[in-house]
N, C-alpha and C positions, 0 to 999 in steps of 0.2 A: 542648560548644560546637562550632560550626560555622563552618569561614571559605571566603568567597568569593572563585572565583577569580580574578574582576575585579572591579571597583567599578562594573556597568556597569546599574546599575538593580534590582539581587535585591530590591529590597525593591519592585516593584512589583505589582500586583495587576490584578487584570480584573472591572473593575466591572460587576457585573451579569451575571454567570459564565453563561447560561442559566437564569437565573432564580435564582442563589444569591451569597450574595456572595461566596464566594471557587470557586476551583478543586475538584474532588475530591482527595483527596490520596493516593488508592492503586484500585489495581483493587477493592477489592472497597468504598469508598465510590461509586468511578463505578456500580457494580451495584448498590447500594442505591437510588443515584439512577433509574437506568432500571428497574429492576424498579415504583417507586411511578408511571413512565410508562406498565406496563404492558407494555412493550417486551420482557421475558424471559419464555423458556418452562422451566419446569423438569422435569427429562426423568431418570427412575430406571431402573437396570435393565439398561440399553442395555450392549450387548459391546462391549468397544475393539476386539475382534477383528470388524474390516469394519461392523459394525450403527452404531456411531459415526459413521462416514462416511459411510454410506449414508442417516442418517435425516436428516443436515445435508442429503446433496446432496437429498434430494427433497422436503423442506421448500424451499428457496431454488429449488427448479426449480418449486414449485408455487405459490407463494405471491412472488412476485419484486417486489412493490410491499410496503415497509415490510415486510418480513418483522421477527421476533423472535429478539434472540439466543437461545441453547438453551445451557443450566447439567446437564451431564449430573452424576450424582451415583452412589450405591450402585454404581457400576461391578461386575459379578463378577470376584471376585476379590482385589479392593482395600481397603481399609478406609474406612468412610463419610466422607466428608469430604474425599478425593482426588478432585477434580474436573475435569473438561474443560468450558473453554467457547467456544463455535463462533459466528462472525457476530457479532464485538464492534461493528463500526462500518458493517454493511451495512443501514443506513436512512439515509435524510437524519435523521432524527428522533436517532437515536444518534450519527451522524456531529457533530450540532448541541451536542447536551450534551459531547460529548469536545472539542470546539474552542472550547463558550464560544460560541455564535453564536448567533442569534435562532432560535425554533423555526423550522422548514421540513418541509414536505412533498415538495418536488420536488429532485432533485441538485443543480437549475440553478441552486437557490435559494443551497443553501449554496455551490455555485461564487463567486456574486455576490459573498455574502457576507462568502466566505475572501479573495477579491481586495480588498474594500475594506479588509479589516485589513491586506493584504500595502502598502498604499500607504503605512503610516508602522511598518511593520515593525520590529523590532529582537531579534536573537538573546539570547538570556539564560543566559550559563555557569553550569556546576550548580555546586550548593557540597558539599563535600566532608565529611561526618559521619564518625564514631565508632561510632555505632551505627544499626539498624534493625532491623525488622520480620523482612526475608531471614538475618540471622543468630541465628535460634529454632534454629535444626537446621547443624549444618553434619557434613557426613562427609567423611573425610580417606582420601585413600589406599587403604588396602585394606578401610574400609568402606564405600568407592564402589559404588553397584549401580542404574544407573540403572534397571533393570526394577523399582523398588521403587514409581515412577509410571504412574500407569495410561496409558501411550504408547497412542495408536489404532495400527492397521493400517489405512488407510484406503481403501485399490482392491485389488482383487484380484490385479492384475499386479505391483502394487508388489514392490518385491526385499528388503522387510524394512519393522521399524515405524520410523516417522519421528518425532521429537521435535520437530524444530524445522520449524515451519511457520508461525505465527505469532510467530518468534521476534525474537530481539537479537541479533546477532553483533557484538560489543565486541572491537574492536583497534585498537591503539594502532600510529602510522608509526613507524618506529626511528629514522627522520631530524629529524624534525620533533616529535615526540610529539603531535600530532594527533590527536585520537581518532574514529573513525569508526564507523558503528552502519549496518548492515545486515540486509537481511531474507534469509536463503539457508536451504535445505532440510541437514536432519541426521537422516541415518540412523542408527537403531543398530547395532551389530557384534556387539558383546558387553556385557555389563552396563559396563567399563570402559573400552571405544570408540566413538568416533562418525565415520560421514562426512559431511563437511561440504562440499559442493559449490556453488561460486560460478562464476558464468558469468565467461570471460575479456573485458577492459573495466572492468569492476564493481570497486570502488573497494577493496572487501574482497581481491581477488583481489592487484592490485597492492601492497597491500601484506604479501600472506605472501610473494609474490616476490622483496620486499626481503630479508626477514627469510632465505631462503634463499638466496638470493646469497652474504648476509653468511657463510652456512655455520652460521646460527642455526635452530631450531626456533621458531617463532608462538606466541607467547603468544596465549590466546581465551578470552574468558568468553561465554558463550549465555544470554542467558537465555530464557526458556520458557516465562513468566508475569508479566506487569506491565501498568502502567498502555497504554490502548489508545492515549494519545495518539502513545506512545513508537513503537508498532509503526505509525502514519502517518508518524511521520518518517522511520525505520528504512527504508519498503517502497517510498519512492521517491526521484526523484534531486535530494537536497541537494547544492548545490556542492563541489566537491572543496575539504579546507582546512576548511569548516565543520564542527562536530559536532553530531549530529543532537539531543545531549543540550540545546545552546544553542540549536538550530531547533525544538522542544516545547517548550522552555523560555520563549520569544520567544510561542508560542499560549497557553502556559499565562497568562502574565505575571506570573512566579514561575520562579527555579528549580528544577531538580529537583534532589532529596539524593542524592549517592552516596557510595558507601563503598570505598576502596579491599582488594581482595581479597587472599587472604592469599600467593598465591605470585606473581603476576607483578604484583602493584600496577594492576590494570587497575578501572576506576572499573564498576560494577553498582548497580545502582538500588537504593535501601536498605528500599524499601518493595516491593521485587519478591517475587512466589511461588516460582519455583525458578531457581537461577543454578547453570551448570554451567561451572567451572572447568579450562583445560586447555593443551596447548601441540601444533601440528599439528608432523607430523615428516616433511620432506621426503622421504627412502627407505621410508618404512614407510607400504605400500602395499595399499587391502584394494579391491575392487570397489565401486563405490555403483551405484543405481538397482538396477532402474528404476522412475521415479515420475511419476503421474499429474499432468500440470504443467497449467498455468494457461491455455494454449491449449489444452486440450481433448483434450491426446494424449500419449503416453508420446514425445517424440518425441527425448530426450536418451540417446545411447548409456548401456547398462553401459560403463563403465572404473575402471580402477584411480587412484584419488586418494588424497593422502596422508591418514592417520586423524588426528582429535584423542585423546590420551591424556588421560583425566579424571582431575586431579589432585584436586578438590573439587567438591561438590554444598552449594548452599548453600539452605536450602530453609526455608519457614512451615509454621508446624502450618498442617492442613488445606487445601496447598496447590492451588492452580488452573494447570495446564497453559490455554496459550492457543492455540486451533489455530486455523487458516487452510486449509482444508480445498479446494486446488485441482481442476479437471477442466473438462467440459465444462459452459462460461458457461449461466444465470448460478451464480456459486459460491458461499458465506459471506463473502465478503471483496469481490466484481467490483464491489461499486457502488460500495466507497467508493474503489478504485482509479481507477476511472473520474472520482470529485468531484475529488480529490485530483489526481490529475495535468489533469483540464480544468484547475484553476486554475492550475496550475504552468504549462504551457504560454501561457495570457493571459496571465499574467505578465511570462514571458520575451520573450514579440512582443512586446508593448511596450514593453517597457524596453530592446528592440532598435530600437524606432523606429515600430513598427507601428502609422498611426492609425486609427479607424474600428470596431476589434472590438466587437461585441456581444454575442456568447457564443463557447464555445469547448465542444466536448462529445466524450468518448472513451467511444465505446458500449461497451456489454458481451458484447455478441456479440464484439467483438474484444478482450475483455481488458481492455479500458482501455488498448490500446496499437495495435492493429492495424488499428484504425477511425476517424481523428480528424475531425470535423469544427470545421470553425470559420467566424462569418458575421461579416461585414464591412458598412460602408456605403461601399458602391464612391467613391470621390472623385477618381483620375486615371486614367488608361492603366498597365498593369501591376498596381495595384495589387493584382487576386487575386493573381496570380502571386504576388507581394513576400510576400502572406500565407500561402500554401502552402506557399513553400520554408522561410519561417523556421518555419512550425509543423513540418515533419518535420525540421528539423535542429534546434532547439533543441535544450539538454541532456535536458530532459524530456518532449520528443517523439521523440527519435532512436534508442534503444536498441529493435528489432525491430519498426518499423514495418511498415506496410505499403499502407496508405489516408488519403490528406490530402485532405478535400472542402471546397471553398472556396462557400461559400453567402452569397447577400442579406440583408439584415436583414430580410428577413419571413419568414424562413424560422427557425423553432426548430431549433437544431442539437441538440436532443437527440430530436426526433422521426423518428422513422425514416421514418417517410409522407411530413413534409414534404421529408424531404433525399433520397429517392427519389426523388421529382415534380420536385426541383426537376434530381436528375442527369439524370432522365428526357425534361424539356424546355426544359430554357436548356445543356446540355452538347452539344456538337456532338464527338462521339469524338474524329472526325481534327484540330479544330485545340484542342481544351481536355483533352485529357489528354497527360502527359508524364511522362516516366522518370527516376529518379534511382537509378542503378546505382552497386553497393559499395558500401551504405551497411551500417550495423554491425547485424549478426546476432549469431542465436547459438546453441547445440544444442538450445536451445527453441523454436526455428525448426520448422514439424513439415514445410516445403515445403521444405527443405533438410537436404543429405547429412553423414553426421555431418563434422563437420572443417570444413566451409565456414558460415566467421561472418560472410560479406557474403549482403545480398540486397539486390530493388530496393524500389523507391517507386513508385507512380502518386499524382499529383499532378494529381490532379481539378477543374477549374475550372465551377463548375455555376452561376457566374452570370449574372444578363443582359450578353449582351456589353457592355462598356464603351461602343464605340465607336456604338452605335446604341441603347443600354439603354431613352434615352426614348419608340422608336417603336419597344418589344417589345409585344405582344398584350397587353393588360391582363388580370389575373386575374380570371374568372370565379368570385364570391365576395362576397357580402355587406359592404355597408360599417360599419363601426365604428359608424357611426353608428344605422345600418337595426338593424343585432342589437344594440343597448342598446336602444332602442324596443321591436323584438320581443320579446327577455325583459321588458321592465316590464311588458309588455301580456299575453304569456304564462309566464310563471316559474313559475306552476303547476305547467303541463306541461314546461315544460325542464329543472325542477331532478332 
């Protein structure tokens, strides 16, 4: 039997799931689902050592429209059935099935989309089991050995193989018992250590600093393979206070089953592939990095950060590692970061007050953080402005900015041509661009020195001035009207 944590809707459902009538209810249903899309590539053979990495980055470097996730398998070494799989939710098309959303082709689409569900929202807390899938295998103690999984080595510079890249980081506040769910990189040490490195700000961070204050060791469960919706909540920024298990739970329209774990009672998805159990230790200090991070550059010093001590690996026959495979854009994971946070951000502006938005888009060349555009239908004096500052200071715009471009509603903010044209001639330098200095960095920063976690903003105003908008140059361009005419008349040749 199973009991919830609140009486707050679990029995609801999402009609018309993507075409199914309920949810998937584990990763490896979601991949039954997208494989019959056609969307996965299955890929034998391949080395964890660098060849895994390498053949994700150049697939997604070559192929960068609807690319296909990649199911690596017979890894050398391994025993059949130990799996990696790379680019869970980088299509709008996969992005679509994992959220339950109407099929889509373009980012912008499922942007729309996620926003119109975010309008009558409601978080859904997991319910607590007895049993699952994740406990087929469990090893204890000193039959801990997490080399027993085929971990990639992913870049060459890298300082060791990393486990946790598309991962879960599960901990619980000591004040509040809050539970929070993070995406942070884990290196291995030794078969029975990990480093676990969290940028400071980041929610996971603040709370091992409780736990050592108190003079306590971090309890931490990882997991390392689960459902893909888990790792969108997980990889961006949910309110502080919320848990991200009740923010998938709320897309799922279901919640998710978890099981409390055997030493620190920390809740892990009961249908997850490999959960690695542990407690981080303030004094006990080993080197992490350095790794190929998500701006394109190694750009986060080596230092000494405290280990996780792995009390438990709780693991499925034949399980699936889920990697996330960062570097230089675009990566296995950059589009759906990019869906993902454009909507967060719309969001935010407007339930800050912001009227007039039309889309909102965080390109890939910047990560999905270092490039934001967002277009507006101008309606007073200020108004870009009003819309610029809160798009780079919301919660989920504000962590390592670095570009806010304020564009017209005719302008596609996911087009790079059109919001280049449009910086290029409605931006006048000296009076529409502006600075927003000490805003929050961080050693992922690759244009700052290690230690310094402020950098600026440029706050880009590339619309038609307000004040004279109506007597700006008309665009040079076919009207609506003319090119529906012209394709009836020609479609032949246009299609």
């Amino acid at each position: 039997m199973s009991t919830i944590e609140k009486d707050t809707g679990s029995g609801k459902r999402a009609p018309g799931y993507a075409g199914y009538n309920e949810p998937h209810t584990d990763l490896r249903d979601w991949l039954e689902r997208i494989e019959r899309t056609g969307q996965m590539k299955k890929i034998d053979g391949a080395d964890w050592n660098l060849e895994i990495g390498a053949i994700a980055e150049m697939i997604y470097h070559n192929s960068p429209e609807n690319p296909p996730c990649l199911l690596f398998d017979n890894i050398p070494g391994y025993e059949e059935g130990f799996r990696v799989l790379s680019g869970m939710t980088n299509s709008p098309k996969r992005l679509a099935v994992t959220l339950g959303l109407p099929d889509a082709d373009k980012g912008l689409d499922v942007v729309q989309s996620y926003r119109d569900r975010m309008k009558n929202f409601e978080p859904i807390p997991s319910r607590t089991v007895t049993s699952g899938a994740v406990l087929e295998n469990i090893d204890r103690d000193e039959d801990v050995d997490i080399y027993k999984f085929p971990v990639p080595f992913l870049h060459e510079l890298d300082g060791g193989r990393y486990v946790g890249t598309g991962d879960l980081v599960i901990m619980k506040d000591p004040d509040t018992d809050w539970v929070n769910i993070g995406t942070y990189r884990v290196m291995i040490h030794d078969k029975k250590t990990l480093g676990l490195w969290m940028s400071p700000g980041k929610h996971g961070r603040l709370i091992r600093e409780k736990y050592f204050k108190q003079g306590k060791p971090c309890p931490v469960a990882i997991s390392v393979g689960h459902d893909p919706l888990l790792f969108l909540a997980a990889g961006n920024e949910v309110n502080y206070g919320v848990s991200e298990f009740a923010y998938a739970g709320g897309h799922r329209g279901m919640p998710f089953d978890i099981i409390e774990s055997e030493v620190h009672g920390l809740p892990i998805p009961a249908n997850a592939e490999i959960v690695i159990e542990g407690e981080i230790r303030e004094h006990d200090l080993l080197p992490e990095g350095p790794f190929g991070e998500w701006t394109g550059y190694y750009a986060s010093s080596v230092r000494e950060d405290p280990v996780v001590h792995i009390q438990r690996i709780y693991w499925r026959n034949n399980p699936i590692i889920t990697m996330a495979r960062p570097g230089r854009p675009p990566s296995d994971y950059s589009l759906s970061k990019c869906v993902i946070k454009s909507a967060m951000i719309w969001d935010e502006v407007e339930s800050a007050g912001l009227p007039g938005v039309k889309g909102v888009w965080c390109h890939e060349p910047g990560g999905g953080r270092l490039f934001n555009v967002i277009s507006i239908t101008q309606a007073y004096p200020g108004h870009a402005k009003q819309a610029a500052l809160l798009a780079a200071s919301c919660h989920a715009g504000n962590y390592l900015g670095r570009w806010v471009i304020v564009v017209d509603d005719d302008i596609d903010p996911s087009n790079l041509w059109d919001v280049t044209w449009a910086m290029a001639t409605r931006c006048d330098p000296d009076e529409d661009i502006d600075i927003i200095r000490k805003a929050w960095s961080g050693a992922l920063d690759p244009r700052k020195r290690v230690g310094d976690n402020f950098n600026s903003r440029a706050i880009v105003d590339a619309c038609r001035p307000y004040e004279w908008k109506d007597e700006f140059p008309p665009v040079a361009e076919s009207s609506p009207d003319l090119k529906q005419k012209t394709y009836d008349k020609w479609k032949d040749l246009l299609d």
